[in-house]
C-alpha positions in Angstrom: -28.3 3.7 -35.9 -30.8 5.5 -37.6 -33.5 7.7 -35.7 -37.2 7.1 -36.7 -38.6 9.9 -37.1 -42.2 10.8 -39.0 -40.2 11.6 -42.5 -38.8 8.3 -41.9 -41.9 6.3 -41.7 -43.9 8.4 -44.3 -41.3 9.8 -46.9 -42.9 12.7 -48.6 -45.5 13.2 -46.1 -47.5 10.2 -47.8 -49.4 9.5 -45.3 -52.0 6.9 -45.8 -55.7 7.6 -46.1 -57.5 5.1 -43.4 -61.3 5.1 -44.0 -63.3 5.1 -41.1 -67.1 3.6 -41.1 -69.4 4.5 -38.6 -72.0 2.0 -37.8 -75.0 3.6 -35.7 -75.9 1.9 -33.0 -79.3 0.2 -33.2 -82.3 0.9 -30.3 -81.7 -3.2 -29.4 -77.8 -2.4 -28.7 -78.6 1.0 -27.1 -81.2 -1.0 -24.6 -78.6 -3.5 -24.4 -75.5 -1.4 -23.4 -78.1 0.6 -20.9 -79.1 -3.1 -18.9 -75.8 -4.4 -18.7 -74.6 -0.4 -17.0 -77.2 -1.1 -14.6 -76.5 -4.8 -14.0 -73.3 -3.3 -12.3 -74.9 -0.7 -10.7 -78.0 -1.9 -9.0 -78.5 -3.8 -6.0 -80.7 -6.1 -7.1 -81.5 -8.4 -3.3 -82.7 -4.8 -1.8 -85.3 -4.6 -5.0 -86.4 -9.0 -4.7 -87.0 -7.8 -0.9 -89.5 -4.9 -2.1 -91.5 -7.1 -4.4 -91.5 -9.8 -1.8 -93.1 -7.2 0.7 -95.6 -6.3 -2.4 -96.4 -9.4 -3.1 -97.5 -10.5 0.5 -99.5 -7.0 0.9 -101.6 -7.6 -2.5 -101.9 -11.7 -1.0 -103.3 -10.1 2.4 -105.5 -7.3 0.9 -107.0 -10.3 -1.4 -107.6 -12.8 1.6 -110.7 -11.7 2.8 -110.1 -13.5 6.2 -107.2 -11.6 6.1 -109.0 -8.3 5.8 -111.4 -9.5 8.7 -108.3 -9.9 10.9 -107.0 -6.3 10.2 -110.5 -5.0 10.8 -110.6 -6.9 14.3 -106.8 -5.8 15.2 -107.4 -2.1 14.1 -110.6 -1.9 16.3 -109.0 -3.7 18.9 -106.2 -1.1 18.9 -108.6 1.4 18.8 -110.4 0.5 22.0 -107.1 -0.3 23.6 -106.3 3.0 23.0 -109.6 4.4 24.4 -109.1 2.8 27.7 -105.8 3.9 28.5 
């Protein structure tokens, strides 16, 4: 049995000439390689339950009746305090 060996495969050290092209990666791939990295990474329940909480504070600093309340409950707690 013959033994393959380098000389075998490329008598006369012919080896062949592969060209290589480089294609640069475009800013759209770039951004797209970086979102699907954080896809896997992020925990994206703990972030909806932040906006959630952000989106009900902005709702109850809007509400004016709202702000009343807070006003009343702050003042409240703050003559509760006083008599203790």
């Amino acid at each position: 049995m013959k033994e393959i060996s380098y000389r075998s495969i490329f008598p006369n050290n012919n080896i062949p000439n592969q060209e290589f092209q480089f294609k640069s990666t475009t800013l759209k791939e770039k951004l797209k390689d970086e979102i699907s990295s954080l896809i896997d990474r992020v925990d994206f329940s703990a972030i909806a339950a932040k906006i959630l909480q952000l989106e009900f504070k902005v709702q109850v600093e809007q509400d004016p009746i709202n702000t009343l309340l807070q006003q009343l409950k702050e003042k409240s707690n703050i003559n509760n305090d006083l008599d203790i």
